[in-house]
N, C-alpha and C positions, 0 to 999 in steps of 0.2 A: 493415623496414616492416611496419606490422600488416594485416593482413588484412580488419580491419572497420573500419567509418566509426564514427570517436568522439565524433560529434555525435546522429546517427541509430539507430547501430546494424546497420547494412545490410552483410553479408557482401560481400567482392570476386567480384566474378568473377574467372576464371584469367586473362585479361591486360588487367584493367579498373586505371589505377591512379589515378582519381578515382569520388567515390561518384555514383553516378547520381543519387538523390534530396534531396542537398542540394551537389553541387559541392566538396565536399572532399578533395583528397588523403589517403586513406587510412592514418593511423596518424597524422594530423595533430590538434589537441588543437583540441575542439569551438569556433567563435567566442562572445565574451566575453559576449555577450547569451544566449547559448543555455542551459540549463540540463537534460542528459540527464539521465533518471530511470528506475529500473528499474518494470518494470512489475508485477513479483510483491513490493517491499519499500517499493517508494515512494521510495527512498535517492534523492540526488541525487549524480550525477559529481562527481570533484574538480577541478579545472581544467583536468587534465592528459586529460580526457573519460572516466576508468577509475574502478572503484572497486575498494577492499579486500576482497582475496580474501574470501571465510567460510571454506575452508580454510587449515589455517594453515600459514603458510610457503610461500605461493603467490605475496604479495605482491601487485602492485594487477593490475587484470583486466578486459577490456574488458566492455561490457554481452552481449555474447552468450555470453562466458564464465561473468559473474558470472548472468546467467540459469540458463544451465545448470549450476550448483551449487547452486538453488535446489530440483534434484533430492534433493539429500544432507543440505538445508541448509533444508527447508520454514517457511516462516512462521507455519502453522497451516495445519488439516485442511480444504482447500477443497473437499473433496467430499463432506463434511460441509453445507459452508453450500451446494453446489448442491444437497441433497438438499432445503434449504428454499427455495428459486428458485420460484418462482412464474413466467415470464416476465420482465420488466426487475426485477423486485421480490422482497425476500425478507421470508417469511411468521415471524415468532416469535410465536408466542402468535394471538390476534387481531390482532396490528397488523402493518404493510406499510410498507416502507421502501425505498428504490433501491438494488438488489444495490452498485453500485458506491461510495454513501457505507455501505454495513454494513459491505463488505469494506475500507475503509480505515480506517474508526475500529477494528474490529476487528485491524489489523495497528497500525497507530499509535499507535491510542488519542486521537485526533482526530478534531474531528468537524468534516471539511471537503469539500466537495462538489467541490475542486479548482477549480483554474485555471478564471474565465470560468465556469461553473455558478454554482448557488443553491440552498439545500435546501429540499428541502421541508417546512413547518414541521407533526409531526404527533407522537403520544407516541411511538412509537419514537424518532423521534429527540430528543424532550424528554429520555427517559432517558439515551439517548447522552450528550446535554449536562452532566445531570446527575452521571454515572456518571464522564466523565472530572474532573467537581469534585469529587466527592465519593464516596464508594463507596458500595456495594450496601446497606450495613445502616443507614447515616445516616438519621436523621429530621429530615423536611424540613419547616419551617412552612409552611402554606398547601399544602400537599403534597394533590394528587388523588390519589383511586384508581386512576383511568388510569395514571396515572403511575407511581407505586409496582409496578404490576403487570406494566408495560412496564418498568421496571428489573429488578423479580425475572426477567423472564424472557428479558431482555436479558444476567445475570450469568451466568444457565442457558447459553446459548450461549458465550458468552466462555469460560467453562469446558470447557464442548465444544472448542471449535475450538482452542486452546492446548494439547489434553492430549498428542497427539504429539510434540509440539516442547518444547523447552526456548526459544523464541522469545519475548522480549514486545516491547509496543511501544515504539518508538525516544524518547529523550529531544526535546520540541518543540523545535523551534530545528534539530534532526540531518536535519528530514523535508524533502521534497518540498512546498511548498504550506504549509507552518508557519509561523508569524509568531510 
């Protein structure tokens, strides 16, 4: 029996053998409505509540596992993008965006505000929009400055945060919150 809740995530206690926070027998495979997702990749669980190792030859791996190989196994340089945090918000160029839609279009390459949210519509995230249709050098009809400038300096970051990692973002339809 596994040790953590495959719905949650929530380590056992030593002689706990259901999960405290959601009622499930421990090493039991998450209910069918439920959809686990990691919190540093976005990935979503396979049925089975685990996901595939990133090392190889580990085979599949619960979420506090596969978190913790996101040690060896980073997505991009996140202490990079706290370096531009603002408070809830992160700073590129002149423009301000919600730390947490930068950090998943930056990991995805989607620009999705997740489950129940709504973005906020401003040029950072115009270029986001623009950026996952089209790349960085395209010219756009009816294209503003703003915009243009929040791209170049949207690609600027992109390029930063990916230089450690051999990481890019997951094919749509792979992710969390992807349609």
């Amino acid at each position: 029996m596994s040790a953590v809740c495959l719905q949650c995530g929530i380590a056992a206690r030593a002689s706990a053998s259901f999960c405290r926070r959601c009622g499930l027998v421990y090493g039991a495979p998450p209910r069918a409505y439920m959809e686990p997702t990691c919190p540093v990749c976005y990935q979503l669980a396979g049925s089975d509540g685990r996901f595939e190792s990133l090392s190889p030859g580990q085979g599949r791996v619960d979420l506090v596992r596969h978190r913790d190989e996101h040690e060896q196994h980073p997505v991009g340089d996140d202490e990079y993008l706290e370096s531009l945090r603002q408070g809830d918000d992160v700073c590129i160029g002149r423009w301000r965006a919600p730390h947490d839609v930068v950090r998943r279009y930056l990991v995805l390459g989607v620009v999705d505000a997740g489950r129940g949210r709504s973005v906020r519509h401003d040029a950072l995230l115009t270029a986001m929009a623009q950026l996952a249709r089209w790349n960085a050098e395209t010219s756009i009809i009816g294209d503003q400055q703003a915009w243009a400038e929040a791209r170049a300096a949207l690609a600027r970051v992109m390029e930063r945060y990916h230089v450690r990692t051999a990481f890019r973002p997951r094919p749509i339809g792979s992710v969390a919150g992807a349609r």
